[in-house]
DSSP file (Angstrom, degrees, kcal/mol; ACC not computed):
  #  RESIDUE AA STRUCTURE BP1 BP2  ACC     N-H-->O    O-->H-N    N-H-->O    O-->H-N    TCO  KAPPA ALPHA  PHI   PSI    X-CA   Y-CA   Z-CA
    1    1 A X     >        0   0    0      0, 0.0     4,-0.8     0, 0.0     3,-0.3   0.000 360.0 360.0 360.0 -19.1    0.0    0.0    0.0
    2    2 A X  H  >  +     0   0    0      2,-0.3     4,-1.9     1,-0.2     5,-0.2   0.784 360.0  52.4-108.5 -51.8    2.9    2.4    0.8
    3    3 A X  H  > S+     0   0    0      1,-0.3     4,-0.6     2,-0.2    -1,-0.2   0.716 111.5  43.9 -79.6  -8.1    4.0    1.9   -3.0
    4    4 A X  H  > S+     0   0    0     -3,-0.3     4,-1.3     2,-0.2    -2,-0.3   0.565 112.8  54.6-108.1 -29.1    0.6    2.8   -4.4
    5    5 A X  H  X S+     0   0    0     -4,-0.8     4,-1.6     2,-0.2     5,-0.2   0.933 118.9  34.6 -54.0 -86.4    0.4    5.8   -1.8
    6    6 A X  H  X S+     0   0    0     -4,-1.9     4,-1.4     2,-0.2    -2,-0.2   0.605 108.0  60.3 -32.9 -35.3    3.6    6.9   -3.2
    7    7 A X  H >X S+     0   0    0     -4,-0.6     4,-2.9     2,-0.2     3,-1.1   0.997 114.6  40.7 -70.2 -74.2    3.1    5.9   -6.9
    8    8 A X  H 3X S+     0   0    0     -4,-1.3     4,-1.2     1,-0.3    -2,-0.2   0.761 112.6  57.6 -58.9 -21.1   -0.6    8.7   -7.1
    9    9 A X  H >X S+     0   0    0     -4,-1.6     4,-1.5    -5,-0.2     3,-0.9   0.987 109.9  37.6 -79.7 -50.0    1.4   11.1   -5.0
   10   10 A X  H <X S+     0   0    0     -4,-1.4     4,-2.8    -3,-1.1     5,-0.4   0.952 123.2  45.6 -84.3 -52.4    4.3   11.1   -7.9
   11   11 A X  H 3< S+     0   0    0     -4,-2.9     4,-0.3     2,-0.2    -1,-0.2   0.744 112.7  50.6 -66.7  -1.9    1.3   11.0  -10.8
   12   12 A X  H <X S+     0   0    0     -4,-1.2     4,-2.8    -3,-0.9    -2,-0.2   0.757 109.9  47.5 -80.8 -34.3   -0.6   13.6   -9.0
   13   13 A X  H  X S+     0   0    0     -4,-1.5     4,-0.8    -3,-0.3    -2,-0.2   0.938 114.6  48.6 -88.2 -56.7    2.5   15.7   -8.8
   14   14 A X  H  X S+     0   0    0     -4,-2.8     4,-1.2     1,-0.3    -1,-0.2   0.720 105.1  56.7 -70.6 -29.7    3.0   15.0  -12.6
   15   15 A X  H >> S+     0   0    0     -5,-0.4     3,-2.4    -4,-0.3     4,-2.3   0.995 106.5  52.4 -61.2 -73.2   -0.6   15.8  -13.4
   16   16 A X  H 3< S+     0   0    0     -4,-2.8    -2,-0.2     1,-0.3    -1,-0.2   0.667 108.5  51.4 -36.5 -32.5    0.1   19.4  -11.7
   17   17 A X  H 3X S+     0   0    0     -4,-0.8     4,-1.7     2,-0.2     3,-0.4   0.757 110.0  45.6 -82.1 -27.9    2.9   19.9  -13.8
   18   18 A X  H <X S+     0   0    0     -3,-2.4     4,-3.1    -4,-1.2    -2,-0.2   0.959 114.2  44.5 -59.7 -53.8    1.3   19.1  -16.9
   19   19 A X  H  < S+     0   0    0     -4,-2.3    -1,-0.3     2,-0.2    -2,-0.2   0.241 121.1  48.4 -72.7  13.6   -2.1   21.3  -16.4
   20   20 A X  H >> S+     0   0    0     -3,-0.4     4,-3.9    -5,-0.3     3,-3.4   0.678 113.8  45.5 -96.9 -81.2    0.7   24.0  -15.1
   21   21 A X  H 3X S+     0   0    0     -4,-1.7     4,-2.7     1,-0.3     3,-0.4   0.871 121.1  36.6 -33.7 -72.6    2.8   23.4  -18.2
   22   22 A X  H 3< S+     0   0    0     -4,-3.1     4,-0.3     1,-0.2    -1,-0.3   0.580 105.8  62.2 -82.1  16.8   -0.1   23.5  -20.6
   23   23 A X  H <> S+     0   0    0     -3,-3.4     4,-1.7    -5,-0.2    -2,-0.2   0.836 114.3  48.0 -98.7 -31.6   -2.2   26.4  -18.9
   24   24 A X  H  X S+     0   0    0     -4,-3.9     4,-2.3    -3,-0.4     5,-0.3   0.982 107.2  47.3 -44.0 -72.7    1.3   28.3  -19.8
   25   25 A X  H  X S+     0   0    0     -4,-2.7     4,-0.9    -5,-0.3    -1,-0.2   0.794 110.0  48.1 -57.6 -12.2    1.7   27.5  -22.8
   26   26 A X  H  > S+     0   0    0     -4,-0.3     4,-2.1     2,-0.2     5,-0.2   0.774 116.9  55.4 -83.6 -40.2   -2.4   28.3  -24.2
   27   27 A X  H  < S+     0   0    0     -4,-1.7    -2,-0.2    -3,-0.2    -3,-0.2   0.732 108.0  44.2 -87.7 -13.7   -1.6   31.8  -22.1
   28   28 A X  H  X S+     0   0    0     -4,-2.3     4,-3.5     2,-0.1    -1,-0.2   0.841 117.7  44.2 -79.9 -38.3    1.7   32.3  -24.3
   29   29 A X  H  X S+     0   0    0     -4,-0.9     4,-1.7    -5,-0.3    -2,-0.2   0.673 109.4  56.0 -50.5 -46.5   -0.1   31.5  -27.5
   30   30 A X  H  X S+     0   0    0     -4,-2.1     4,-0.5     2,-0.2    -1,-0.2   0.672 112.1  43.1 -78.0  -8.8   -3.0   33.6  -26.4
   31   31 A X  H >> S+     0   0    0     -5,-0.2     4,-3.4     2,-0.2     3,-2.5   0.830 111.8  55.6 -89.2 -59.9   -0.6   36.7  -26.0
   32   32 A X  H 3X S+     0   0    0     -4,-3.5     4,-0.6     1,-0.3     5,-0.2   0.832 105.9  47.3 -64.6 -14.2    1.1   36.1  -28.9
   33   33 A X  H 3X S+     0   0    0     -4,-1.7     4,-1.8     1,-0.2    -1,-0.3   0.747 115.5  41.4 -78.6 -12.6   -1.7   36.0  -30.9
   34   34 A X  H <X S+     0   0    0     -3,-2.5     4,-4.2    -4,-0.5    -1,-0.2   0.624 113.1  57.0 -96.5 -31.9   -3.3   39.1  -29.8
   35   35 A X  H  X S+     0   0    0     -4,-3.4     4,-1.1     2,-0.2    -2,-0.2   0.681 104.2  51.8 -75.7 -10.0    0.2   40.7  -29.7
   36   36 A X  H  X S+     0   0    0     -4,-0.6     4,-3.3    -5,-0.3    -2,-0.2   0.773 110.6  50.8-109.9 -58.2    0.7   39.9  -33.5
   37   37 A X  H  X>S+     0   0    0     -4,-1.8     4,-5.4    -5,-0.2     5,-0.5   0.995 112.0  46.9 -51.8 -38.0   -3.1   41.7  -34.2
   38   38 A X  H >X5S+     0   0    0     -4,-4.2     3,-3.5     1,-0.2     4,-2.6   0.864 113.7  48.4 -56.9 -68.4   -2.0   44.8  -32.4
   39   39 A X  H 3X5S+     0   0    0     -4,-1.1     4,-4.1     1,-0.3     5,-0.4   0.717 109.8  49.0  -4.4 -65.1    1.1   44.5  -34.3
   40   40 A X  H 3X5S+     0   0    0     -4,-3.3     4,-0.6     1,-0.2    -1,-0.3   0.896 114.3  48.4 -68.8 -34.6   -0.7   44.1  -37.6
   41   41 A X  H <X5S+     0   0    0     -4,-5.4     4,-3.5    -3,-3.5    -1,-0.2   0.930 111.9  47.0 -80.9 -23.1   -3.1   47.4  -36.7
   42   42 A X  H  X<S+     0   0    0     -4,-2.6     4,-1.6    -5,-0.5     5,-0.3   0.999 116.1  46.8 -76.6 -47.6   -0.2   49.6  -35.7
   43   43 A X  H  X S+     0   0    0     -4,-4.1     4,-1.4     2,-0.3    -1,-0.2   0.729 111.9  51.4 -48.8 -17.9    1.8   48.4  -39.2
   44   44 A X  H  X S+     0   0    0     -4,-0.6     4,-2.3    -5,-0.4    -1,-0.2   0.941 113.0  42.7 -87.5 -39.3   -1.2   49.1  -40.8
   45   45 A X  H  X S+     0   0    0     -4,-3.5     4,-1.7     2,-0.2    -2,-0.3   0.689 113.5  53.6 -62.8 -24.0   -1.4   52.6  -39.2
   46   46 A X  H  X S+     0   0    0     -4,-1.6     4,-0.8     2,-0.2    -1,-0.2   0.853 107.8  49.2 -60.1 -56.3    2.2   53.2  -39.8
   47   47 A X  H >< S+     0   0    0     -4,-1.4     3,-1.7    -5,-0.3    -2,-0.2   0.966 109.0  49.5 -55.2 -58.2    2.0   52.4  -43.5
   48   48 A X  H >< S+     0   0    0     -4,-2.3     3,-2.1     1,-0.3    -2,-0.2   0.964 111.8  53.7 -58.3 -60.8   -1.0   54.7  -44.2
   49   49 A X  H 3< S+     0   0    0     -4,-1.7    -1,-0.3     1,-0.2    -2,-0.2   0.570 116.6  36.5 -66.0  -0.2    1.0   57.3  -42.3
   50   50 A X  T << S+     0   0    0     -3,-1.7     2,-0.4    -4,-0.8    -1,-0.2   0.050  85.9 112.8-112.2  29.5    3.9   56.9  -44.4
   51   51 A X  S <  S-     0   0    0     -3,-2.1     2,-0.3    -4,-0.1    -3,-0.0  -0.780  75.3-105.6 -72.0 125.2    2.3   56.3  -47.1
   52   52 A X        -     0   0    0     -2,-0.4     2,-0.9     1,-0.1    -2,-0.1  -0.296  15.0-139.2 -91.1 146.1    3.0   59.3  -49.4
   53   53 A X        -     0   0    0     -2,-0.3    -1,-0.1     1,-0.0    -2,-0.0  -0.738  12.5-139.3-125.4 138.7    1.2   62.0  -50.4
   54   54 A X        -     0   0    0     -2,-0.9     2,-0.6     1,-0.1    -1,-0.0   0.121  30.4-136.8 -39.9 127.6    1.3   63.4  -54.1
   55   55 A X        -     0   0    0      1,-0.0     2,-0.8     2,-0.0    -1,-0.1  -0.782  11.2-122.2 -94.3 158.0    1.4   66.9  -53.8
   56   56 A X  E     -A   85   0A   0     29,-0.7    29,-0.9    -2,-0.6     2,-0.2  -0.584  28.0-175.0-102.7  95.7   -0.6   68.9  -55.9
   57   57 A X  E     -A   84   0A   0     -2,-0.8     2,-0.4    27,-0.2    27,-0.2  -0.614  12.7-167.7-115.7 166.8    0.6   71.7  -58.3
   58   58 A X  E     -A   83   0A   0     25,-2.4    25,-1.8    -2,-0.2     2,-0.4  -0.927  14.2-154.8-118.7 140.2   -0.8   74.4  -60.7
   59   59 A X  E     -A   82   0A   0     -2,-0.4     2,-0.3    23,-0.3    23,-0.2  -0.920   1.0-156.5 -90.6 130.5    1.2   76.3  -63.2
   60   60 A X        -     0   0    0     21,-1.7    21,-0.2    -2,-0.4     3,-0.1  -0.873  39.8 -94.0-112.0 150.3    0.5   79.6  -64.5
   61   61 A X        -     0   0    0     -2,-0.3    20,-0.4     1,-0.1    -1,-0.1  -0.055  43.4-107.8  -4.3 120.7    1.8   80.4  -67.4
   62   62 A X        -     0   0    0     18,-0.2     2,-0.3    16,-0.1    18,-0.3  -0.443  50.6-179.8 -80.2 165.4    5.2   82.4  -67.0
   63   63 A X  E     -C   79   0B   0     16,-1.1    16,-2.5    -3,-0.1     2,-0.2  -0.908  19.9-120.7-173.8 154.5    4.5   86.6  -68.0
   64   64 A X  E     -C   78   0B   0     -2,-0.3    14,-0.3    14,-0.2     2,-0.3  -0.443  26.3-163.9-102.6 160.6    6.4   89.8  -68.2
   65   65 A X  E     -C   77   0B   0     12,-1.8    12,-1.1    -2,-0.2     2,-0.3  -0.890  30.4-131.9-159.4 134.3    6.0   92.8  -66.6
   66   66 A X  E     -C   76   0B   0     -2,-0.3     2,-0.3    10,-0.2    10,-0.2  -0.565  32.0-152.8 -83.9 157.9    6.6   96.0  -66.3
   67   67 A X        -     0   0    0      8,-1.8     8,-0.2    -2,-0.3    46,-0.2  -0.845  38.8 -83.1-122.6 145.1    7.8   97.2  -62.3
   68   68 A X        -     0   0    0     44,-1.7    46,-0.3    41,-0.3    -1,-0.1  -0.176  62.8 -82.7 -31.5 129.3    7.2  100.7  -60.8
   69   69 A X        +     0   0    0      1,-0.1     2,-0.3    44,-0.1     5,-0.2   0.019  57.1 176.7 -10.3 138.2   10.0  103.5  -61.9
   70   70 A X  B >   -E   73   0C   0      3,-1.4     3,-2.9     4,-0.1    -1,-0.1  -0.744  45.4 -68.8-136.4-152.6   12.6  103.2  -59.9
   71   71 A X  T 3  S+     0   0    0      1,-0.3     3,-0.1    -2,-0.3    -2,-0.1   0.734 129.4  43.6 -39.0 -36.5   15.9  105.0  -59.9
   72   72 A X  T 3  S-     0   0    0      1,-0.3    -1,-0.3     2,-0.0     2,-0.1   0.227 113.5-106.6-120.9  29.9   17.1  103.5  -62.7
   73   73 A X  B <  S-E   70   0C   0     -3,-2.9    -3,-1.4     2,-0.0    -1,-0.3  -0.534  70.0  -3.1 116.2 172.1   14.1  103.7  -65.0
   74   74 A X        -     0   0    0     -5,-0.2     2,-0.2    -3,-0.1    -4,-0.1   0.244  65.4-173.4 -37.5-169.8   11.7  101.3  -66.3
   75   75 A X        -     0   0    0     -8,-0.2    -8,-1.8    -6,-0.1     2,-0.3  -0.825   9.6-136.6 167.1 143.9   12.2   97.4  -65.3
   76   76 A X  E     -C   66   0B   0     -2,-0.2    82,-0.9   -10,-0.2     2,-0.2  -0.754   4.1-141.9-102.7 160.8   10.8   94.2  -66.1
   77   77 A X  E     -CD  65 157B   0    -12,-1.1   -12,-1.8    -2,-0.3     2,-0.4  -0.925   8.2-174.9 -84.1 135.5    9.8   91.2  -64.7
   78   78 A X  E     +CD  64 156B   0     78,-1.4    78,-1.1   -14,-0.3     2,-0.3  -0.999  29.8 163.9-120.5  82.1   10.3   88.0  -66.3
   79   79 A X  E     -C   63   0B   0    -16,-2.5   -16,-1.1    -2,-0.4     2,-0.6  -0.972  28.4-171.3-150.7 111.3    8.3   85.4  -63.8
   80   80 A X        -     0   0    0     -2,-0.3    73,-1.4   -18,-0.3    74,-1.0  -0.885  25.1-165.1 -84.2  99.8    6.9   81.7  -64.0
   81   81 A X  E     - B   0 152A   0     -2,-0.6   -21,-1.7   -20,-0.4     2,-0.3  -0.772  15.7-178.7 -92.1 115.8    4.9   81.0  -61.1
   82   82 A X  E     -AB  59 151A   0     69,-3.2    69,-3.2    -2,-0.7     2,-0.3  -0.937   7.7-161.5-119.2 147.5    3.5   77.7  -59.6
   83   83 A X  E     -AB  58 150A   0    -25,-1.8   -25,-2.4    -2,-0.3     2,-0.9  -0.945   9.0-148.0-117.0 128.8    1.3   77.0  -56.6
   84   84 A X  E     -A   57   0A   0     65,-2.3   -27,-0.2    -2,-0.3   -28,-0.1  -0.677  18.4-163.9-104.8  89.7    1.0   74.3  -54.9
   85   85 A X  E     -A   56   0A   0    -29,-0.9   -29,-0.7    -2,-0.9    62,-0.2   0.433  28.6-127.0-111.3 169.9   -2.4   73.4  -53.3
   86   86 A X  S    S+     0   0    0     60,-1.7    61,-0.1   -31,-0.1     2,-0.1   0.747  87.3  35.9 -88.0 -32.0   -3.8   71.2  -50.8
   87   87 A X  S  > S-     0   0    0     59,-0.3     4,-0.5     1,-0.2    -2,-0.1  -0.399  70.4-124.6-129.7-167.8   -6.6   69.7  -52.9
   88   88 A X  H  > S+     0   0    0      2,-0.1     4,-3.9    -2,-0.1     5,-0.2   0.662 116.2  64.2-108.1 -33.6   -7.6   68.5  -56.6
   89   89 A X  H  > S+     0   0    0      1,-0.3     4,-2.2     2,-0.2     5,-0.1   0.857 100.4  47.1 -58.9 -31.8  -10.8   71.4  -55.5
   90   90 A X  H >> S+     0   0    0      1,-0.2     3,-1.3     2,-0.2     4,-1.0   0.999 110.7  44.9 -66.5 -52.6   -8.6   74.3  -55.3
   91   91 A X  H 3X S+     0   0    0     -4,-0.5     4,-0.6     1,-0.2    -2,-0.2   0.726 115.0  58.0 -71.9 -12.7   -6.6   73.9  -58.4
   92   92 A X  H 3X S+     0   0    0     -4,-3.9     4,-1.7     2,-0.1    -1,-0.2   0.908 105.2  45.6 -38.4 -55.8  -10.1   73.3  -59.9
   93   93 A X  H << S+     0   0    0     -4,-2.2    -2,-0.2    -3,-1.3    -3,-0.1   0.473 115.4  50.2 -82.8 -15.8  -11.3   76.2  -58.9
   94   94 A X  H  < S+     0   0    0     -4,-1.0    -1,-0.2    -5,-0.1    -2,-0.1   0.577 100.2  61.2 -34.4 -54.2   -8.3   78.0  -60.1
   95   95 A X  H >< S+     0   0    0     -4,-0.6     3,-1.9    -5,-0.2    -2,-0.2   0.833 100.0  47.5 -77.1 -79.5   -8.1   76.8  -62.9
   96   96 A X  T 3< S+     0   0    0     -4,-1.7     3,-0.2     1,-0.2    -2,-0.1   0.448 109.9  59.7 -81.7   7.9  -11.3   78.0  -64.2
   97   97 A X  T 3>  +     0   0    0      1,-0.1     4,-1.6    -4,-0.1    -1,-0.2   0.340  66.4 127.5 -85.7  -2.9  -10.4   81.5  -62.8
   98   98 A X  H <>  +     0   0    0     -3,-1.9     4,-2.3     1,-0.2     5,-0.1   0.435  66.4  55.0 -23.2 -42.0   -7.2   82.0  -64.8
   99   99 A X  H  > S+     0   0    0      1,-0.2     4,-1.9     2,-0.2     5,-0.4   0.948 118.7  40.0 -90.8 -47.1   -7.9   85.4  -66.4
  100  100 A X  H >> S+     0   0    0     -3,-0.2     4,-2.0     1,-0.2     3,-1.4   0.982 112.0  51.9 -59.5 -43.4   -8.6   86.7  -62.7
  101  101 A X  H >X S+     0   0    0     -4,-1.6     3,-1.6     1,-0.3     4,-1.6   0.965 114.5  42.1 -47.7 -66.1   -5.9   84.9  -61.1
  102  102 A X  H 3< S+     0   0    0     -4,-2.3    -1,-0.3     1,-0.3    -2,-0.2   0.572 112.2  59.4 -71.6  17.7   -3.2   86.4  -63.7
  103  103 A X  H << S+     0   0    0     -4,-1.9    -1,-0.3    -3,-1.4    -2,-0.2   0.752 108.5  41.7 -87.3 -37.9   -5.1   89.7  -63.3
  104  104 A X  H XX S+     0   0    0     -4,-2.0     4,-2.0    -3,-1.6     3,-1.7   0.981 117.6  47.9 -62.3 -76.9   -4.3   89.7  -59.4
  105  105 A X  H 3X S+     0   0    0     -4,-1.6     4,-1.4     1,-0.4     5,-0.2   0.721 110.4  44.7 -77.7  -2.3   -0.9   88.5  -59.9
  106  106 A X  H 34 S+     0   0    0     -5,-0.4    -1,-0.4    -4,-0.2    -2,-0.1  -0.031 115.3  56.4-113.0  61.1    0.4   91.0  -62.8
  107  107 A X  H <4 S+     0   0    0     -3,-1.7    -2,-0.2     3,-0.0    -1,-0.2   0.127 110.3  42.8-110.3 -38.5   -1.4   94.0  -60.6
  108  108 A X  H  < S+     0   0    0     -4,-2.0     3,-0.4     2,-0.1     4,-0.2   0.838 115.1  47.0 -89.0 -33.8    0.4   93.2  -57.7
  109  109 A X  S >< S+     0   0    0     -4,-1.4     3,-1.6    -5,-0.3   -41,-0.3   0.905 103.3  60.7 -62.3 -35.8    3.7   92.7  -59.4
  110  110 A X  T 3  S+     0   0    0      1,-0.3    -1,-0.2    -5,-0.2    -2,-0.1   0.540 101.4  64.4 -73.3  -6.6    3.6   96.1  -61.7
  111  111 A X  T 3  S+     0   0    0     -3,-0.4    -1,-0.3    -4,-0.1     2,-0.2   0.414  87.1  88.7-106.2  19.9    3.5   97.5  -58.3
  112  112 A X  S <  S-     0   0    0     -3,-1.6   -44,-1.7    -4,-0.2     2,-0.3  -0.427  71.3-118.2 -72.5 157.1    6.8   96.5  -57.2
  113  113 A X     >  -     0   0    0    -46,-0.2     4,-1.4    -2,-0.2   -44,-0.1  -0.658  22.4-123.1-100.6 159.1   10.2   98.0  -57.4
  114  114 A X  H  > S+     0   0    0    -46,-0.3     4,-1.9    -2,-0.3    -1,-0.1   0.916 114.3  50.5 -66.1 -70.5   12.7   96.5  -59.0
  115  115 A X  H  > S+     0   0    0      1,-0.2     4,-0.6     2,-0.2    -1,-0.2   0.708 103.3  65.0 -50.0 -30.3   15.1   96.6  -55.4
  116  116 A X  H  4 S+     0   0    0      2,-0.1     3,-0.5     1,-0.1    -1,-0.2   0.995 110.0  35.5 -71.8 -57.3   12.0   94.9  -53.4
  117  117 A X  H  < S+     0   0    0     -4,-1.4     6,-0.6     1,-0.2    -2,-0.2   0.868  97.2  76.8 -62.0 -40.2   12.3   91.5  -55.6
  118  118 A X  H  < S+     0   0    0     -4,-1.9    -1,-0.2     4,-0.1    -3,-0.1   0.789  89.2  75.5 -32.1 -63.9   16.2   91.1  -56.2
  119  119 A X  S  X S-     0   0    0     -4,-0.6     4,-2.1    -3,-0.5     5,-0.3  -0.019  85.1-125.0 -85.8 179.8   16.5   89.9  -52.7
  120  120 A X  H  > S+     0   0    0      1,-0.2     4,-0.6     2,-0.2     5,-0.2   0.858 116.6  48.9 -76.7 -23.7   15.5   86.3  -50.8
  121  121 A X  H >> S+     0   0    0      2,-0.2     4,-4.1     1,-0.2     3,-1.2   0.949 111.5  49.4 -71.7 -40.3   13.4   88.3  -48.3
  122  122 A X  H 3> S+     0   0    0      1,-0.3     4,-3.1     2,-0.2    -2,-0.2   0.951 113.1  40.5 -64.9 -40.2   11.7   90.2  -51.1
  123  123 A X  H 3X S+     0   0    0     -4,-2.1     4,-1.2    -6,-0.6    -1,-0.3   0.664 117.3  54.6 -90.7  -5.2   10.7   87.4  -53.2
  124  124 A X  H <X S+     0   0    0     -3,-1.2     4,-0.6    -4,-0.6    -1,-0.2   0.945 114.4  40.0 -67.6 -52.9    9.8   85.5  -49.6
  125  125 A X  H >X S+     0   0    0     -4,-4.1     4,-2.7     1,-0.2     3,-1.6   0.967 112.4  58.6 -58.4 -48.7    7.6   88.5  -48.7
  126  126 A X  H 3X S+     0   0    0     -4,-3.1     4,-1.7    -5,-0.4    -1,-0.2   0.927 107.6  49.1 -37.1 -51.7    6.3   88.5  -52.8
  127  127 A X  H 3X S+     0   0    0     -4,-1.2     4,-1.2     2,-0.2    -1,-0.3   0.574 108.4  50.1 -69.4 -14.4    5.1   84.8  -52.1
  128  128 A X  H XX S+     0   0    0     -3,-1.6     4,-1.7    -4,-0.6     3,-1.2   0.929 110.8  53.4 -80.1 -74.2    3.3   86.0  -49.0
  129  129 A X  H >X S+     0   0    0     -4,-2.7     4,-1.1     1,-0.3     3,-0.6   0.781 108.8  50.0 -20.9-100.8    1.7   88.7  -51.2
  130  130 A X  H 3X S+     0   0    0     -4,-1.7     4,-2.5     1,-0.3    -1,-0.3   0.405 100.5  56.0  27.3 -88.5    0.7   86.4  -53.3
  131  131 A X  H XX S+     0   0    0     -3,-1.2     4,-1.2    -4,-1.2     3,-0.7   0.991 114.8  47.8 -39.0 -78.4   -1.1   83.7  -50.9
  132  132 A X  H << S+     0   0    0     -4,-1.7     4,-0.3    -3,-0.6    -2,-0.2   0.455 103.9  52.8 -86.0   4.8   -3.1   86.5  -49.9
  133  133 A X  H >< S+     0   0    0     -4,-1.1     3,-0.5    -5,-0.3    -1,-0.3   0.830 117.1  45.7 -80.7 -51.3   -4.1   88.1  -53.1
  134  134 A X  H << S+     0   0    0     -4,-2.5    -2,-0.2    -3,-0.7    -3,-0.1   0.557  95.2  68.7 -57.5 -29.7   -5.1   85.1  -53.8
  135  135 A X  T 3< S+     0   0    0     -4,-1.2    10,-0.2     2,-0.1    -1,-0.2   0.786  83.1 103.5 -69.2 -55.9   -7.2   83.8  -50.3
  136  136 A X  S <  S-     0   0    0     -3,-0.5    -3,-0.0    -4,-0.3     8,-0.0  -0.039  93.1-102.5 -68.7 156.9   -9.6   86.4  -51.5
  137  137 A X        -     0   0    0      1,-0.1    -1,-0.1     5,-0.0     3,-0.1  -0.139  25.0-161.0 -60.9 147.4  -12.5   84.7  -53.1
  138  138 A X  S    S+     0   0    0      1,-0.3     2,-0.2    -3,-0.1    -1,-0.1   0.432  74.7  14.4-111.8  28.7  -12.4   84.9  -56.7
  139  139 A X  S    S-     0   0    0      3,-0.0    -1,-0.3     0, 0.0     3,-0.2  -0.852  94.9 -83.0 169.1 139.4  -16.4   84.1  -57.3
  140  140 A X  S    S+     0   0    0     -2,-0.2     3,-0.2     1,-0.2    -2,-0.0  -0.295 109.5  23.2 -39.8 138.6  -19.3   84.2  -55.0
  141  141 A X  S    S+     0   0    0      1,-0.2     2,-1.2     2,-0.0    -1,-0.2   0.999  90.7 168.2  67.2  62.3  -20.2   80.7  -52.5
  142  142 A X        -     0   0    0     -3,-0.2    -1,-0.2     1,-0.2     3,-0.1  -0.861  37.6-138.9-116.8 103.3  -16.5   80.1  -53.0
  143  143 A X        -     0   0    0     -2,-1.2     2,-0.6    -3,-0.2    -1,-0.2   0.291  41.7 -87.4 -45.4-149.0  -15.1   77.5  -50.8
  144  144 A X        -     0   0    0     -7,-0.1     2,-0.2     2,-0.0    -1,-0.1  -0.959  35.5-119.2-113.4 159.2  -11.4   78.6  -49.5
  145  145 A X        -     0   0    0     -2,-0.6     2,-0.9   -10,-0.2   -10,-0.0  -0.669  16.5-139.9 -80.3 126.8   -8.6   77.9  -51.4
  146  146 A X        -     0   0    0     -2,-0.2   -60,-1.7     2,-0.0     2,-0.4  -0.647  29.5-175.9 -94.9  88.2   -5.9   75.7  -49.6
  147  147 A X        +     0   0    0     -2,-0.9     3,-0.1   -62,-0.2   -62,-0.1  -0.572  15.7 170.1 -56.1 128.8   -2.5   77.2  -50.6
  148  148 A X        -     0   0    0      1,-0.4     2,-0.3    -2,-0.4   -63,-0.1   0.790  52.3 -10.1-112.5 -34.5    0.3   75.8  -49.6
  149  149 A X        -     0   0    0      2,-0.0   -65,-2.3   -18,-0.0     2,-0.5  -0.939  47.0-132.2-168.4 138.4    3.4   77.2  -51.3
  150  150 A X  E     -B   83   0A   0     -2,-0.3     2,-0.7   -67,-0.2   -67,-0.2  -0.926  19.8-175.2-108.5 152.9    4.6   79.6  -54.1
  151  151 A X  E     -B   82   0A   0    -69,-3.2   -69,-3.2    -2,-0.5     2,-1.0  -0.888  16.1-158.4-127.8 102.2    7.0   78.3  -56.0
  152  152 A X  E     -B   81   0A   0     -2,-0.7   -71,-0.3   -71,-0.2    -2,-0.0  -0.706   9.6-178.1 -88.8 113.5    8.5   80.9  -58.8
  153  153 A X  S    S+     0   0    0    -73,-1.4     2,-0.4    -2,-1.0   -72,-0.2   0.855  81.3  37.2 -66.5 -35.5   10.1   77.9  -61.5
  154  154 A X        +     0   0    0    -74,-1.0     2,-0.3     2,-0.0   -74,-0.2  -0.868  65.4 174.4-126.9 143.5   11.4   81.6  -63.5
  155  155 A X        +     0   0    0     -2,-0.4     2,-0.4   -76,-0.2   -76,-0.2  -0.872   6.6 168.5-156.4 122.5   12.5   84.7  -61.9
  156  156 A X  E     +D   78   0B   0    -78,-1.1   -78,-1.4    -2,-0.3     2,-0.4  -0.990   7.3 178.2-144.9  98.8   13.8   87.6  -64.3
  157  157 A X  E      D   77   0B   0     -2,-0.4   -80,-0.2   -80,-0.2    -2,-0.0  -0.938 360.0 360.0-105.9 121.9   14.5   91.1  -63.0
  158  158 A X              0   0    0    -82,-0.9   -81,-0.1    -2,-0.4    -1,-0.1   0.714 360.0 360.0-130.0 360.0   15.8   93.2  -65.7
């Protein structure tokens, strides 16, 4: 009887270690599987946030101009301008406003000096100018325009 005592004591013991053993192992399995979906939504969110996005630009036609008298006389400008927008809506709406748009911009350039553009501030400040000649509505019920950057591709003072 003493060896049959002993014998369930040592399969009892063995038992404990199994249901031990596998209640680990189901609870590592169950982490890792849950640890592998978070995984999969933060990679998915990682990709869509470095996923890139196209920006969108409009090109106007490059134009001349004449600049205020200065010191030294008449002056041209020589200028290719591009904008780059937030949406496909702005440069829609752009777009089909052309004669105003380059009506804005060669009104605000023919009132420049010669000495204002020449430098990086001036053509910074020009680009400011710009943006906010532009911000004004060009048509009634007119959503806003998202501008994002001007970009002069041609730049001429002569």
């Amino acid at each position: 009887m003493a060896e049959t005592s002993g014998g369930s004591k040592k399969l009892l013991w063995i038992m404990i270690i199994l249901v031990l053993l596998s209640s680990i192992g189901a609870a590592t399995a169950i982490y890792m599987v849950i640890d592998q979906q978070d995984n999969g939504t933060e990679n998915a969110e990682m990709q869509q946030a470095m996923e890139r996005e196209s920006p969108v630009f409009m090109r106007i036609e490059p134009f001349t101009v004449n600049l205020a008298d200065d010191r030294h006389g008449s002056r041209l400008l020589y200028t290719g301008v591009t904008l780059r927008v937030g949406n496909e809506e702005s440069k829609v709406i752009l777009e089909e406003h052309m004669p105003q748009v380059r009506s804005r911009l060669l009104m605000l350039l023919s009132g420049k000096q010669a000495d204002e553009l020449t430098s990086s501030e001036g053509k910074q400040q020009l680009a400011q100018e710009i943006v906010n000649r532009l911000n004004v509505p060009l048509a009634e019920n007119q959503p806003p325009l998202d501008l994002r950057e001007v970009l002069f591709t041609e730049f001429i003072v002569q």
